[in-house]
N, C-alpha and C positions, 0 to 999 in steps of 0.2 A: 463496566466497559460499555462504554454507549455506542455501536456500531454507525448509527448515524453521526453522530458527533464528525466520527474520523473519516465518514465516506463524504461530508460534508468540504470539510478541511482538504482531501485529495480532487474535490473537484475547485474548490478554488483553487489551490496551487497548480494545477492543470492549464485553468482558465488565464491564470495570470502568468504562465511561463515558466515559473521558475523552476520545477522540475523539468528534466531533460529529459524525451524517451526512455534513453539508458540506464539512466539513475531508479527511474518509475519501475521498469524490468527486473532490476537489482534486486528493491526493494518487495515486487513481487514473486520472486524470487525465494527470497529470504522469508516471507509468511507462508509459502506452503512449505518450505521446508518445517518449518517448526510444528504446523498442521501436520503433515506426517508422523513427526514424533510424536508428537499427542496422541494422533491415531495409535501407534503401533506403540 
């Protein structure tokens, strides 16, 4: 799991638009849920 790889990848798609705020929230969203589980 390369963490750079993917935090690489969300700043292009930032940069060039095609995520929408909402979509980006969703999505962050939905990794700390799973981070919770994990934890617990």
């Amino acid at each position: 799991m390369n963490k750079r790889r993917w935090f690489l990848y969300v700043i292009v798609f930032l940069f060039s638009g095609i995520i929408p705020a909402e979509v980006f929230r969703f999505l962050l969203l939905k990794i700390l849920k799973r981070r919770r589980r994990f934890l617990i």
